[in-house]
The first five atom37 places (N, CA, C, CB, O) and aatype in JSON, in Angstrom:
{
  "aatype": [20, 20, 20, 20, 20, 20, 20, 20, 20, 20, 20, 20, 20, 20, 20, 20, 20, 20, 20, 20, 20, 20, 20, 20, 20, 20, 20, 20, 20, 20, 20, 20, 20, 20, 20, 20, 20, 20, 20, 20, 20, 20, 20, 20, 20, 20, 20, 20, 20, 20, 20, 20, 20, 20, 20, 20, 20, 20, 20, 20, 20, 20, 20, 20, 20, 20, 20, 20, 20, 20, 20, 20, 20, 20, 20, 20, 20, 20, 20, 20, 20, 20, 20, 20, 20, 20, 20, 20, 20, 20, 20, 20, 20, 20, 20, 20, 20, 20, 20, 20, 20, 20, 20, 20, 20, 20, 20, 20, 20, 20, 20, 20, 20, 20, 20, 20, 20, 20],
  "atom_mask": [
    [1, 1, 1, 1, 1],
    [1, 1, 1, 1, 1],
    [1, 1, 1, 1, 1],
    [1, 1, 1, 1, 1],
    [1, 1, 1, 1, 1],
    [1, 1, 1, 1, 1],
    [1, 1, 1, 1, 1],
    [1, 1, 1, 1, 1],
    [1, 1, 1, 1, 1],
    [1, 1, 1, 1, 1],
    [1, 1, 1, 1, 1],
    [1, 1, 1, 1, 1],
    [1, 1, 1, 1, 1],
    [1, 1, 1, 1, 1],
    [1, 1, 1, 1, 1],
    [1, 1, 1, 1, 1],
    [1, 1, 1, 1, 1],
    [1, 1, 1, 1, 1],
    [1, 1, 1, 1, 1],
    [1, 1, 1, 1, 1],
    [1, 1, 1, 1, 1],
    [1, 1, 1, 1, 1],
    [1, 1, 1, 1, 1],
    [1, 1, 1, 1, 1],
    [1, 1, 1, 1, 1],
    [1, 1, 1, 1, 1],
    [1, 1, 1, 1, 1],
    [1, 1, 1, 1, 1],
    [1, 1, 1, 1, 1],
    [1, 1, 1, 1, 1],
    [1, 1, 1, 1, 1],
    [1, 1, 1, 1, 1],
    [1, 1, 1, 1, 1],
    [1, 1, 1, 1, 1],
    [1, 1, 1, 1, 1],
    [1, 1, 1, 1, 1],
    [1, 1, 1, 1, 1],
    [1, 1, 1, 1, 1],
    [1, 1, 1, 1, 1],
    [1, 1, 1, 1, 1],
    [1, 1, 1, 1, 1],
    [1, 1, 1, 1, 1],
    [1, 1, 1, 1, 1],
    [1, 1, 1, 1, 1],
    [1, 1, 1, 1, 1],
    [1, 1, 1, 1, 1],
    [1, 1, 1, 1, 1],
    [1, 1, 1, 1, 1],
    [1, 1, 1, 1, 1],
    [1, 1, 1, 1, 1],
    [1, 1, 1, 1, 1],
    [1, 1, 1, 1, 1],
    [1, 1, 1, 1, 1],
    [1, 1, 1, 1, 1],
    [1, 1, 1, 1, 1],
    [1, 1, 1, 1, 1],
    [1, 1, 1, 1, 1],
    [1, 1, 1, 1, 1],
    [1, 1, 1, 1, 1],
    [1, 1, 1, 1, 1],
    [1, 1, 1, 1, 1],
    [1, 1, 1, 1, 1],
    [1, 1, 1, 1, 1],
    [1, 1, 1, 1, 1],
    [1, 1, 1, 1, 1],
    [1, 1, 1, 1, 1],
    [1, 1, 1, 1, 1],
    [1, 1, 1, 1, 1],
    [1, 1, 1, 1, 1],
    [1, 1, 1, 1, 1],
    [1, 1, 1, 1, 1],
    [1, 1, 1, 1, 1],
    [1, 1, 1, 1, 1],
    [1, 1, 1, 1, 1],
    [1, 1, 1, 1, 1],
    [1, 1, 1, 1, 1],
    [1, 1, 1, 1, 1],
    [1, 1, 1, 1, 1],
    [1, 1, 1, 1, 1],
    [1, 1, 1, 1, 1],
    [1, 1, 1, 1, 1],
    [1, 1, 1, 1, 1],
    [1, 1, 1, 1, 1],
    [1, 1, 1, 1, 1],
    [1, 1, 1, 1, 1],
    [1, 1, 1, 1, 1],
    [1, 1, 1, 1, 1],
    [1, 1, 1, 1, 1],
    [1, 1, 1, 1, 1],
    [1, 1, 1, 1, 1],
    [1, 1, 1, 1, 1],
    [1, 1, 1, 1, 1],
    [1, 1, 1, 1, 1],
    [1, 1, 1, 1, 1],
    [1, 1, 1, 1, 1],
    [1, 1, 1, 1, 1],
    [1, 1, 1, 1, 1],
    [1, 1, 1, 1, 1],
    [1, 1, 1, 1, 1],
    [1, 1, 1, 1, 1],
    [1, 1, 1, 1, 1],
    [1, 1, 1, 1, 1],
    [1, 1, 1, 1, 1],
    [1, 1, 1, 1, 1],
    [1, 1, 1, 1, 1],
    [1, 1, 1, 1, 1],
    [1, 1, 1, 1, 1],
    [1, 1, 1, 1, 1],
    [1, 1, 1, 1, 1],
    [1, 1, 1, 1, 1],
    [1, 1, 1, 1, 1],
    [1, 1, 1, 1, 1],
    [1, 1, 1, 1, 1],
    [1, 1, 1, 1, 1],
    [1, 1, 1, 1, 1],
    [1, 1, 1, 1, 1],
    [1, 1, 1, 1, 1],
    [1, 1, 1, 1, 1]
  ],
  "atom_positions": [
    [[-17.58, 0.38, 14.14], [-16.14, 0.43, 14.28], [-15.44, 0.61, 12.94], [-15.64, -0.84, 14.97], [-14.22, 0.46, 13.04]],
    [[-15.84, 0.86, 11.79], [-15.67, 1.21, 10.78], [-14.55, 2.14, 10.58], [-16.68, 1.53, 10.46], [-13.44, 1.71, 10.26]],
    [[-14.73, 3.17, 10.73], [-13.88, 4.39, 11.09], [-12.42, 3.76, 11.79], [-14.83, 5.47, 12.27], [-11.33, 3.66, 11.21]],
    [[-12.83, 3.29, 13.51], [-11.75, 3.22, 13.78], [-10.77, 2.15, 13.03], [-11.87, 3.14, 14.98], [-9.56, 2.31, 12.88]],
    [[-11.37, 1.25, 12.69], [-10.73, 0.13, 11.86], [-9.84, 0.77, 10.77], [-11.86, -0.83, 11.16], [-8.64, 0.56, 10.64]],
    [[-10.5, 1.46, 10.12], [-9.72, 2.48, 8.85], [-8.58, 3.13, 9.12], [-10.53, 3.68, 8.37], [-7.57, 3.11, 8.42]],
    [[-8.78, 3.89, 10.47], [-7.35, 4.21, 10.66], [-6.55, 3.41, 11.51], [-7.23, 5.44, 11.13], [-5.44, 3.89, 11.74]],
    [[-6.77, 2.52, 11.93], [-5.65, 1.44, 12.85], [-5.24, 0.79, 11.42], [-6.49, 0.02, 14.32], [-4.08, 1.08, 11.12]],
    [[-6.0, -0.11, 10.33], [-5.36, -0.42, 9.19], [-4.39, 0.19, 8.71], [-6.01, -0.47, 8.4], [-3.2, -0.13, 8.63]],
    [[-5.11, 1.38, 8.3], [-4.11, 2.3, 7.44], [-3.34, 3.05, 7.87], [-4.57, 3.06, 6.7], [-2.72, 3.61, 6.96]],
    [[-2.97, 3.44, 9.1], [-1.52, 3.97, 10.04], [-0.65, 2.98, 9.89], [-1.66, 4.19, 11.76], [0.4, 2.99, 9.25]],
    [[-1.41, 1.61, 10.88], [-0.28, 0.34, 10.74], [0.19, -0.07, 9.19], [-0.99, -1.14, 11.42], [1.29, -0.61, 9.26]],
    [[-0.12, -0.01, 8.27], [0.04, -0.78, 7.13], [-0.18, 0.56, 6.06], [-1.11, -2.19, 7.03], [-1.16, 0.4, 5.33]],
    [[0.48, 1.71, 5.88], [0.47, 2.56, 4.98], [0.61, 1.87, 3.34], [1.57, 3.49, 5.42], [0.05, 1.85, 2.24]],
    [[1.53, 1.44, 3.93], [2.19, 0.5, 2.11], [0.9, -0.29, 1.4], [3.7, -1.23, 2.46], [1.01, -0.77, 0.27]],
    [[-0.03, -0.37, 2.0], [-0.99, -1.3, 1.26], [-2.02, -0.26, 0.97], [-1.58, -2.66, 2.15], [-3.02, -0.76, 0.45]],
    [[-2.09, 1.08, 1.16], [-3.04, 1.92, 0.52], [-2.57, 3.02, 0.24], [-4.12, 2.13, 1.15], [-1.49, 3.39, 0.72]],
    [[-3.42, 3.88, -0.74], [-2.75, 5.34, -0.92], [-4.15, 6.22, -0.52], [-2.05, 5.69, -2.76], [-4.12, 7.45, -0.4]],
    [[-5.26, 5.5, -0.36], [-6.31, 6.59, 0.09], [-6.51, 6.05, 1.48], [-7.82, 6.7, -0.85], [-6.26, 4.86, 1.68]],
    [[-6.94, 6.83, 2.51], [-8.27, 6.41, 3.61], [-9.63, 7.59, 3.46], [-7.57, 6.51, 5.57], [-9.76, 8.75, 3.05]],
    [[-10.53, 6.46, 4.1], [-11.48, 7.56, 4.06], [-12.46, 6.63, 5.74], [-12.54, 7.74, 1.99], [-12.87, 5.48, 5.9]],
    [[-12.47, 8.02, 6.74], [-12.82, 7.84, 7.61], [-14.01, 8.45, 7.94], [-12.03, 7.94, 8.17], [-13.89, 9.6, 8.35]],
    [[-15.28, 7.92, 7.85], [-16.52, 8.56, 8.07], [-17.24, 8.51, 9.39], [-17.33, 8.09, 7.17], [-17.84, 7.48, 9.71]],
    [[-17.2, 9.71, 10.3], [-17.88, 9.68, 11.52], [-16.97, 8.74, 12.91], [-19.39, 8.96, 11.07], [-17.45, 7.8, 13.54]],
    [[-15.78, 9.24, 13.07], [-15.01, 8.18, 13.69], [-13.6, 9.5, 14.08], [-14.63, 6.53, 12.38], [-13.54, 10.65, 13.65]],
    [[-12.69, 8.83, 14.93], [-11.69, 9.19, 15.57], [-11.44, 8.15, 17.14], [-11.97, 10.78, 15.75], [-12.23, 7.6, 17.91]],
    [[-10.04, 8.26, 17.07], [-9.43, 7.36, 17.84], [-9.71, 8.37, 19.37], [-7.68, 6.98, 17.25], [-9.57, 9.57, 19.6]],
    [[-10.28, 6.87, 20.44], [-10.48, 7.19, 21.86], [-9.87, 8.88, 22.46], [-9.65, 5.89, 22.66], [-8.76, 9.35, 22.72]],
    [[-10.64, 9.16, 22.47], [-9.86, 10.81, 23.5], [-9.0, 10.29, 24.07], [-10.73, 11.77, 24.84], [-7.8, 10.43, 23.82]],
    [[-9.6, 9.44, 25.15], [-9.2, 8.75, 26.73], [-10.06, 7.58, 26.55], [-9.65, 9.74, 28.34], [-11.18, 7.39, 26.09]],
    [[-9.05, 6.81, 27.13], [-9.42, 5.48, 27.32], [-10.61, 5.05, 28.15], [-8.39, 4.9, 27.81], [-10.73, 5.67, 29.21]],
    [[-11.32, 4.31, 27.95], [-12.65, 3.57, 28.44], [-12.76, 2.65, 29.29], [-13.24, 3.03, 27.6], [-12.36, 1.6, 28.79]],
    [[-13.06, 2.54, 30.16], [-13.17, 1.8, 31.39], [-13.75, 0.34, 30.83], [-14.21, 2.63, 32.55], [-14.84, 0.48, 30.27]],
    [[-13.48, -0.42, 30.84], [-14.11, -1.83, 30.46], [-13.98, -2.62, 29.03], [-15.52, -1.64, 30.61], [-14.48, -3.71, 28.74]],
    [[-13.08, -1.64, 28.12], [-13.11, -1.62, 27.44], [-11.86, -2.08, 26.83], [-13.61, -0.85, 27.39], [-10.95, -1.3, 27.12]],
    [[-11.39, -3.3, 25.92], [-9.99, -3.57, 25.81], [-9.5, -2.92, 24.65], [-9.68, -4.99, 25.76], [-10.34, -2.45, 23.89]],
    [[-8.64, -2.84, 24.45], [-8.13, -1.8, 22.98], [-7.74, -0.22, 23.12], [-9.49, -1.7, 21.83], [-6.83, 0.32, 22.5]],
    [[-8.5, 0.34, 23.94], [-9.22, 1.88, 23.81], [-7.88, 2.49, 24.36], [-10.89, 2.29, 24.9], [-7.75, 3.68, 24.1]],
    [[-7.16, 2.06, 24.86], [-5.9, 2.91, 25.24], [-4.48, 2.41, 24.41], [-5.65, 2.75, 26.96], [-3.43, 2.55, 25.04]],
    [[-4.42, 2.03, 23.48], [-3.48, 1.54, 22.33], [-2.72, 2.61, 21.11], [-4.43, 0.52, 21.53], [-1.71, 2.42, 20.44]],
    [[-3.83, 4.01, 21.18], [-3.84, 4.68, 20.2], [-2.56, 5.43, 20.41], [-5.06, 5.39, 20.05], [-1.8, 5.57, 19.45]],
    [[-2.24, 5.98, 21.7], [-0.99, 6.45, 21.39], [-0.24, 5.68, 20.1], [-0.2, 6.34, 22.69], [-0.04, 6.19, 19.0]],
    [[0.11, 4.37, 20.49], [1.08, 3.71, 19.27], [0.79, 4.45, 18.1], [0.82, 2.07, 18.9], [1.75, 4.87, 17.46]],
    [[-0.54, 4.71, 17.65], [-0.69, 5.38, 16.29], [-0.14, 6.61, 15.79], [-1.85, 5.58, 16.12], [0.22, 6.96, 14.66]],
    [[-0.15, 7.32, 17.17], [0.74, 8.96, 16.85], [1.6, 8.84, 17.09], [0.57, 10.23, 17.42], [2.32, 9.76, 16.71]],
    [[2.25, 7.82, 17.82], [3.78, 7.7, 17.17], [4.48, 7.1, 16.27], [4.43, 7.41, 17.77], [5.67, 7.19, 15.97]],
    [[3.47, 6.36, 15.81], [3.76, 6.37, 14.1], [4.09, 7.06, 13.29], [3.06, 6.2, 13.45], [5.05, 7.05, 12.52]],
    [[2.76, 8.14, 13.54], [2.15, 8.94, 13.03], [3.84, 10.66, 12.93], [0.44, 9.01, 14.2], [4.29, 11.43, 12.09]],
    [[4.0, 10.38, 14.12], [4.58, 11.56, 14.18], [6.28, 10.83, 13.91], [4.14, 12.49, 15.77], [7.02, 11.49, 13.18]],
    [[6.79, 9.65, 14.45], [8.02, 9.17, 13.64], [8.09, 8.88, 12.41], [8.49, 8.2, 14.04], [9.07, 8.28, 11.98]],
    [[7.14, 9.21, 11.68], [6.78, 8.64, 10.08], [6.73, 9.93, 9.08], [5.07, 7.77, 9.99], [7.13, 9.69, 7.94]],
    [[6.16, 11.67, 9.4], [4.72, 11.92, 9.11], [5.32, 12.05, 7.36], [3.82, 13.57, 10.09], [4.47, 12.04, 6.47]],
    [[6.31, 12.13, 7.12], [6.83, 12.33, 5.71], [6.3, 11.1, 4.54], [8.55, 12.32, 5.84], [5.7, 11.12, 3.47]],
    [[6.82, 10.2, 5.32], [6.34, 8.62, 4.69], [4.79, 8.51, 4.84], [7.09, 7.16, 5.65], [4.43, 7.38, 4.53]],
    [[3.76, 9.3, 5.21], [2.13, 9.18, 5.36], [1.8, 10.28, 4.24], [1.4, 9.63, 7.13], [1.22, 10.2, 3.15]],
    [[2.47, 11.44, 5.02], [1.91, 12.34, 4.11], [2.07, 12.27, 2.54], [2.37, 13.5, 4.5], [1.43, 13.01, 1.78]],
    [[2.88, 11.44, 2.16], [3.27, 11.07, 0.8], [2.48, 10.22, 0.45], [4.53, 10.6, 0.59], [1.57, 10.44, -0.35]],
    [[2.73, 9.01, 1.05], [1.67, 8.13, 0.99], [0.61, 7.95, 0.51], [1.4, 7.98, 1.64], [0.28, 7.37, -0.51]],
    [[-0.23, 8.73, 1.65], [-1.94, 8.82, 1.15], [-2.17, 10.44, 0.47], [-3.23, 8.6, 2.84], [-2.03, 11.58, 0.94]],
    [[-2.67, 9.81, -1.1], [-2.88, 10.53, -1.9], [-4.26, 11.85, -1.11], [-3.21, 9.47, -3.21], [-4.19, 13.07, -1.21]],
    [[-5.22, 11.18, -0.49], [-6.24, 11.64, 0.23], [-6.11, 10.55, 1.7], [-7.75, 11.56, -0.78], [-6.14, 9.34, 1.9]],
    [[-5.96, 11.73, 2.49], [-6.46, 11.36, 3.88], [-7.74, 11.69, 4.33], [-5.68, 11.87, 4.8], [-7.55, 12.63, 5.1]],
    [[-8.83, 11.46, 4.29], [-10.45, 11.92, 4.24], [-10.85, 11.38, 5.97], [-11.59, 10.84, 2.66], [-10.58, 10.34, 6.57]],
    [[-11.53, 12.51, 6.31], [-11.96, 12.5, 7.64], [-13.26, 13.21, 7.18], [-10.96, 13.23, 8.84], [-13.23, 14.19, 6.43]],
    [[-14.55, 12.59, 7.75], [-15.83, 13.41, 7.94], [-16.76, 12.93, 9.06], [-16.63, 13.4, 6.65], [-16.86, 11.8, 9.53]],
    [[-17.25, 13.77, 9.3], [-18.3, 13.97, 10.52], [-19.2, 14.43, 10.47], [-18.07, 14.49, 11.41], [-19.14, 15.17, 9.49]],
    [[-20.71, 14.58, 11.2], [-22.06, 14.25, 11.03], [-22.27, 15.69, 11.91], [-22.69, 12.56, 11.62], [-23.42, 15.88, 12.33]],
    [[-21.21, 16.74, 12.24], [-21.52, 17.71, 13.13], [-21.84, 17.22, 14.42], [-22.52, 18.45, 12.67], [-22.19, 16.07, 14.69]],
    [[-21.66, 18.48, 15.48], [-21.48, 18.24, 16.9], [-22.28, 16.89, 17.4], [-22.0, 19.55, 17.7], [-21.81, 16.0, 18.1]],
    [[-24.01, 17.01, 16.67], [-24.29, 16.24, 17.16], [-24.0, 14.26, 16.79], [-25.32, 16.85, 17.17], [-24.82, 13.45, 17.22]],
    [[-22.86, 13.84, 16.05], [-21.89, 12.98, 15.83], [-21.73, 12.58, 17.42], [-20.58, 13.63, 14.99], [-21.63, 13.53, 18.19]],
    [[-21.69, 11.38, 17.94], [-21.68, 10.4, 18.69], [-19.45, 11.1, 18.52], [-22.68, 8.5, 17.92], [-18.68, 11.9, 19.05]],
    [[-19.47, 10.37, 17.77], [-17.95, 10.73, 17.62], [-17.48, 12.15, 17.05], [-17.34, 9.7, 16.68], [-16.96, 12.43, 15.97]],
    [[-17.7, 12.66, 17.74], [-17.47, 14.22, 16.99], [-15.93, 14.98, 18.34], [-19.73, 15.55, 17.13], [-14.91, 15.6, 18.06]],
    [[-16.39, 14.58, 19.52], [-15.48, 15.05, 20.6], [-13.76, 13.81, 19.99], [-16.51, 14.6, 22.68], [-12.61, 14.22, 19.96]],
    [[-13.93, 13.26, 19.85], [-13.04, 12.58, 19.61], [-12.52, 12.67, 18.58], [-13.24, 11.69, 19.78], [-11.34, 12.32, 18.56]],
    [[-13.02, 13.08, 17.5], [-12.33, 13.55, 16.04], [-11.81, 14.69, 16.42], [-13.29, 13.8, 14.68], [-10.61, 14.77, 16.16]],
    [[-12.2, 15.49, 16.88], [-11.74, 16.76, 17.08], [-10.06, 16.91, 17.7], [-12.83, 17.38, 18.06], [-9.08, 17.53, 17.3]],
    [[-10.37, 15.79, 19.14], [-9.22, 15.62, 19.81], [-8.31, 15.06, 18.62], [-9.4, 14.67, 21.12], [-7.25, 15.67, 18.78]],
    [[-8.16, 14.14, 17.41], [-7.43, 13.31, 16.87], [-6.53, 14.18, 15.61], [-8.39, 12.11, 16.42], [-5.4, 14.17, 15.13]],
    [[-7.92, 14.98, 15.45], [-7.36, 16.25, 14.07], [-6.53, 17.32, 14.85], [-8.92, 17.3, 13.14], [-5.82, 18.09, 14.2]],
    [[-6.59, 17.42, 16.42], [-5.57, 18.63, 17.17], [-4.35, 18.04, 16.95], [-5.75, 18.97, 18.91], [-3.35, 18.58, 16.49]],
    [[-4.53, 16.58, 17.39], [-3.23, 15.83, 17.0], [-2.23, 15.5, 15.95], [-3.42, 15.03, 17.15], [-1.04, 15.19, 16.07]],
    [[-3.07, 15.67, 14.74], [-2.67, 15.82, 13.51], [-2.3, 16.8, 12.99], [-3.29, 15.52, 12.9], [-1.62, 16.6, 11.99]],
    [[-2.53, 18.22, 13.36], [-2.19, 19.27, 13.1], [-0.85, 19.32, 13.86], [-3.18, 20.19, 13.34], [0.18, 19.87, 13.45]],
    [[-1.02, 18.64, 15.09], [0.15, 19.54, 16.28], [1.8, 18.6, 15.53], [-0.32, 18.92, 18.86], [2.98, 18.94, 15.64]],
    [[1.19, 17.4, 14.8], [2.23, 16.52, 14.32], [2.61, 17.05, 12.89], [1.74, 14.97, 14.3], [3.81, 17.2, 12.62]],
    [[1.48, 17.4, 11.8], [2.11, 17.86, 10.78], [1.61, 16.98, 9.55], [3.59, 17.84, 11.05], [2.08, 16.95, 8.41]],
    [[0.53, 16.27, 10.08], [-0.12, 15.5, 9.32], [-1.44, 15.72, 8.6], [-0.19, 14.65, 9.94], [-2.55, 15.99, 9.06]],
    [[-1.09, 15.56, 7.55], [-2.23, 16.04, 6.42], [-3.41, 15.17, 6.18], [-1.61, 16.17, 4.99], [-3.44, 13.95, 6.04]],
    [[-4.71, 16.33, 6.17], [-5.49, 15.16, 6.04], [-6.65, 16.56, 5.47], [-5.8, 13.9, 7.7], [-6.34, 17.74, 5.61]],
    [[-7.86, 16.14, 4.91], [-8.83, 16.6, 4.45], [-10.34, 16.69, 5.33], [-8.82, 15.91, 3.35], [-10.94, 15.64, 5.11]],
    [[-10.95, 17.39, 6.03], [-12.22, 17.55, 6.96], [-13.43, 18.16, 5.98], [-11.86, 18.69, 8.36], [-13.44, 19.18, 5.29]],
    [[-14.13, 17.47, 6.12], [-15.79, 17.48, 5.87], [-16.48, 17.09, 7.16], [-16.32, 16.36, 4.64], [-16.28, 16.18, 7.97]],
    [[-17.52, 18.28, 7.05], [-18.47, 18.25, 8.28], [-20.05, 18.32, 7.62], [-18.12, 19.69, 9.4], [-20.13, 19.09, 6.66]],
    [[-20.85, 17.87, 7.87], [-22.35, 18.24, 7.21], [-23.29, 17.58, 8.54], [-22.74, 17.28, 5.34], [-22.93, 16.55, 9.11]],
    [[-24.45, 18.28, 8.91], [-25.28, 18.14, 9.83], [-25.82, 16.49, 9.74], [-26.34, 19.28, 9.65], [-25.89, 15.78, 8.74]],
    [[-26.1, 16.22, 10.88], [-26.8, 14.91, 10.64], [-26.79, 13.72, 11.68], [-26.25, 14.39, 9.44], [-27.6, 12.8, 11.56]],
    [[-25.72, 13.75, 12.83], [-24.93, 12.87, 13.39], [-24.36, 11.72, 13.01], [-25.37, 12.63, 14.16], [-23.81, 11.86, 11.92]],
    [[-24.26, 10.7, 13.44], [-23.58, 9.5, 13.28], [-25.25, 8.54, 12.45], [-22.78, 8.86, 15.2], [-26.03, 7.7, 12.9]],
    [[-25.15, 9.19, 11.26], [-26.51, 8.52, 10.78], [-25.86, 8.25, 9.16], [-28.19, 9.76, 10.92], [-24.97, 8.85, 8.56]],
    [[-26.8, 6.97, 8.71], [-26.49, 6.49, 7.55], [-26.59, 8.29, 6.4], [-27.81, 4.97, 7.21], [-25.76, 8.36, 5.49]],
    [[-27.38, 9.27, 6.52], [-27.28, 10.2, 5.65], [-26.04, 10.67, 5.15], [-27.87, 11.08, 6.07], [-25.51, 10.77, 4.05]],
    [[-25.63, 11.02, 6.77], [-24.26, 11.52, 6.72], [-23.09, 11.07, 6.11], [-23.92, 11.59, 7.72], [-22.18, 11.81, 5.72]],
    [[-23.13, 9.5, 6.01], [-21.68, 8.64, 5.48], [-22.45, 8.55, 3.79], [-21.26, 6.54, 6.56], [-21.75, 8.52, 2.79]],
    [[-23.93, 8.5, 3.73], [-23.61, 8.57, 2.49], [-23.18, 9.85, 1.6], [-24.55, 8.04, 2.04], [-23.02, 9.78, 0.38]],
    [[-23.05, 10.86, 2.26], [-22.9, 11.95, 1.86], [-21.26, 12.22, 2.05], [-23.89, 12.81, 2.54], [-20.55, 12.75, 1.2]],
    [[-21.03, 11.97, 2.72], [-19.4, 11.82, 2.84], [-18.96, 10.93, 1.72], [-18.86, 11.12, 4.33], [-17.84, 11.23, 1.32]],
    [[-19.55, 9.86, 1.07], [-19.08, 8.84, 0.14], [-19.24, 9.61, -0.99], [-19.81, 7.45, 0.1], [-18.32, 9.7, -1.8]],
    [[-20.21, 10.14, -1.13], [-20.55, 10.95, -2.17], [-19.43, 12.09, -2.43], [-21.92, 11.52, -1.86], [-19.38, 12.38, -3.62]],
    [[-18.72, 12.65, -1.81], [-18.07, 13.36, -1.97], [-16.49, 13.16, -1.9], [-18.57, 14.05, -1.38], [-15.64, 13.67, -2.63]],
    [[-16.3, 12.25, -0.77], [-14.92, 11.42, -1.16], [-14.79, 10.36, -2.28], [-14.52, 10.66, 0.02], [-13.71, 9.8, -2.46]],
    [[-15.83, 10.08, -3.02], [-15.38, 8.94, -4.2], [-14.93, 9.46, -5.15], [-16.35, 8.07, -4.79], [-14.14, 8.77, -5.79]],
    [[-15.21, 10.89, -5.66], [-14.97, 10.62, -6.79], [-13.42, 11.67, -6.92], [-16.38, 10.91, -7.76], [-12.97, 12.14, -7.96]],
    [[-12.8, 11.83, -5.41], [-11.52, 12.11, -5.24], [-10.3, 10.41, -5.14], [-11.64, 13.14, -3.73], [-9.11, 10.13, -4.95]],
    [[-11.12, 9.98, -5.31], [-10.63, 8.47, -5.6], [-9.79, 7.89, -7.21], [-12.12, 7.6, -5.48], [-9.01, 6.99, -7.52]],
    [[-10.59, 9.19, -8.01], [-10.37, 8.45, -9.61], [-9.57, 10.25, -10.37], [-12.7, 7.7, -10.69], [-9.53, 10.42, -11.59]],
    [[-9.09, 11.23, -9.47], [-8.59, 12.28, -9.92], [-7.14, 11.58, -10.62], [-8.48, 13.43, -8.7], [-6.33, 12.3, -11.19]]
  ]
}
């Protein structure tokens, strides 16, 4: 839950960061049967989209990456970045083969850190 944690933090509470970095993750397509939380996310795009001036300023880097199709969370990033585009919200995509596997995030770290100290 890493990922999603990153962006429920850092939507709700912009003022306390200027980077995110979201590895292998995106908020619910559609909500989950059994599942409490999973249908909340709207609130985020309307944050997201009553805000997007105050975000996009904000976060110096908005970092999104994924492990390719075969990513556990890959259908759902996809849906979250349509959303972000259709709102006007900036953000940065990295994709590299691998799925939802420790390779992949370290390789995403590897490449979002040292946009951390520009």
């Amino acid at each position: 839950m890493g990922g999603i944690q990153t962006l429920n933090t850092g939507i709700a509470h912009p003022e306390l960061f200027s980077y995110l970095g979201v590895f292998s993750s995106g908020w619910w397509a559609r909500p989950l049967q059994g599942l409490t939380n999973t249908d909340d996310t709207e609130k985020y795009y309307t944050m997201l989209k009553d805000n997007k001036e105050l975000y996009n300023n904000q976060f110096k880097q908005f970092w999104i990456s994924m492990g390719g199709q075969e990513d556990i969370a890959y259908n759902n990033c996809q849906v979250m970045m349509k959303r972000f585009d259709e709102t006007g919200i900036k953000y940065t995509y990295y994709e590299t083969p691998g799925g939802h596997t420790w390779p992949v995030w370290r390789e995403s770290l590897y490449r979002f850190a040292p946009l951390l100290f520009k």
